[in-house]
C-alpha positions as CSV (number, residue, x, y, z in Angstrom):
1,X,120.7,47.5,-111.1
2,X,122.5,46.8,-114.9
3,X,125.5,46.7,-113.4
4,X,127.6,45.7,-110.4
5,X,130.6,48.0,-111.2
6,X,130.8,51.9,-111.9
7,X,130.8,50.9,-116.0
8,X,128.7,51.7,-118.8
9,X,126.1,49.6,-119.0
10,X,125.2,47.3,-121.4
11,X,127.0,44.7,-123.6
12,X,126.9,40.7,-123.6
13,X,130.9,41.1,-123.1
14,X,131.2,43.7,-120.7
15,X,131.5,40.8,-118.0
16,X,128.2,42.3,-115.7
17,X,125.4,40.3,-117.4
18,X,124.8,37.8,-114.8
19,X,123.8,38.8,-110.9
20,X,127.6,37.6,-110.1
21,X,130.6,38.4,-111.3
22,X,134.7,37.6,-110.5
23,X,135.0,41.0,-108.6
24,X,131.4,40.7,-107.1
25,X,130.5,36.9,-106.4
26,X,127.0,36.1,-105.8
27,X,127.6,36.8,-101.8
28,X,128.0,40.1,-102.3
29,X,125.0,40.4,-104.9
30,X,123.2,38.9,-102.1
31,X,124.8,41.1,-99.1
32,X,123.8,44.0,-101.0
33,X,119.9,43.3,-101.6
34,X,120.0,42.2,-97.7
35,X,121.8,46.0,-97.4
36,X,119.2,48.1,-99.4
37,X,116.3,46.2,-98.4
38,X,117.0,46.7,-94.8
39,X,117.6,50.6,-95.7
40,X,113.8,51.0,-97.0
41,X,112.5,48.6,-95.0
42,X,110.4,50.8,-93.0
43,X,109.3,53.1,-95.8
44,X,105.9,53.0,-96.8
45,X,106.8,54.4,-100.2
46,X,109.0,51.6,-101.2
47,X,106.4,48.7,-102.3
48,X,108.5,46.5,-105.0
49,X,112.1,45.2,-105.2
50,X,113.7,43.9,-108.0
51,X,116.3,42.2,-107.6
52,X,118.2,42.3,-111.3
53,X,117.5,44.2,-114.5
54,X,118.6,42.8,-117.4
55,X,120.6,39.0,-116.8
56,X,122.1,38.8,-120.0
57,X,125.4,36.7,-121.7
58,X,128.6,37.2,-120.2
59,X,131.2,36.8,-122.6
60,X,130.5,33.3,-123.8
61,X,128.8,32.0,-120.6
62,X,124.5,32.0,-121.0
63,X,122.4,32.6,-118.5
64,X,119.6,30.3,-118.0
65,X,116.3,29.5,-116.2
66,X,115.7,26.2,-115.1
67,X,118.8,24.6,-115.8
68,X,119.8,23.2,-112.3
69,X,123.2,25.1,-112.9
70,X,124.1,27.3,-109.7
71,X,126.7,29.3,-111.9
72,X,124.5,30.5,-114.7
73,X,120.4,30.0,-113.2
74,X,119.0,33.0,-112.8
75,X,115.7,31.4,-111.3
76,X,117.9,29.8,-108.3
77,X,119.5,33.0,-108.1
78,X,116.4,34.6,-108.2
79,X,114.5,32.7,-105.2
80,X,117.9,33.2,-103.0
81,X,117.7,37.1,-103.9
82,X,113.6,37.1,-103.0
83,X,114.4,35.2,-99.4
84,X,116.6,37.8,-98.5
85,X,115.0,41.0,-99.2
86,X,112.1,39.1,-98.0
87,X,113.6,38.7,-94.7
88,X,113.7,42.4,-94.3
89,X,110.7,43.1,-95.6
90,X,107.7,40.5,-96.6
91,X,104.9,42.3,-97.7
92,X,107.4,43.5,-101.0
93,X,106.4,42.8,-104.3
94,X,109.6,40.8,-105.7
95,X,109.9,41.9,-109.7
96,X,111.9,39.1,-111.3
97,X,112.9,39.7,-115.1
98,X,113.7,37.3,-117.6
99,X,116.8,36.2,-119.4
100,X,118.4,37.9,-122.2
101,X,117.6,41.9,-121.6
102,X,114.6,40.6,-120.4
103,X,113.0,39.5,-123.3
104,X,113.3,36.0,-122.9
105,X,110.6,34.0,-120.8
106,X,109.7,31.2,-122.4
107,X,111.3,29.0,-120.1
108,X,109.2,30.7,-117.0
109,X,106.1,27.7,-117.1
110,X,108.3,25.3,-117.3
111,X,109.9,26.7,-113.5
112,X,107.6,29.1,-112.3
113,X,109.2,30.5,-108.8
C-alpha cells in the first residue's frame, strides 16, 4: 500500500509517507497487516508480504533507518510489521523497501533486520 487514506497517491506533503499517520496511528497500520495477513493466510498462492511501498517525507518530518527514533524508523517499524504478519503466517517472504520512494538504502548495512 502508498497510502493509508482513499487519496491520490504520491507527494512528500500529502501527509501518507510514513507507515503512520494522525488519522491512522501505527496501531492501526499494524491491526491491518495482522487483518490481511490472517485473510490469505491459508492460501498457497500468497507467498510474499510487504508490508509498505514507498516510506517517503511527510511534510517536513524524514523518515529514517536506523535512527533509534520510534516516530520516524522505518526499520523498527518494519521488524514490528514482519512479527505480525509473521504471526499469521511464517513461511512469508517479508519484502521491506527502503526509504525515500524506495531508492534510498544506504543506511540498510549499517541495520540490517
Amino acid at each position: 500500500n502508498h497510502v493509508s487514506s482513499a487519496v491520490w497517491c504520491c507527494s512528500g506533503n500529502d501527509g501518507e509517507g510514513l507507515w503512520h499517520t494522525e488519522r491512522y496511528p501505527e496501531q492501526e497500520w499494524l491491526r491491518g497487516l495482522r487483518l490481511v495477513a490472517r485473510r490469505y493466510s491459508k492460501n498457497p498462492r500468497v507467498v510474499g508480504f510487504d508490508l509498505r511501498n514507498e516510506i517517503r517525507a511527510n511534510g517536513a518530518i524524514l523518515p529514517t533507518w536506523g535512527s533509534g527514533d520510534v516516530f520516524t524508523d522505518w526499520s523498527i517499524a518494519a521488524i514490528k510489521g514482519a512479527k505480525e504478519v509473521l504471526k499469521e503466517q511464517q513461511d512469508l517472504l517479508i519484502v521491506v523497501s527502503g526509504i525515500h520512494f524506495g531508492m534510498r538504502l544506504s543506511e540498510v548495512p549499517n541495520r540490517p533486520i
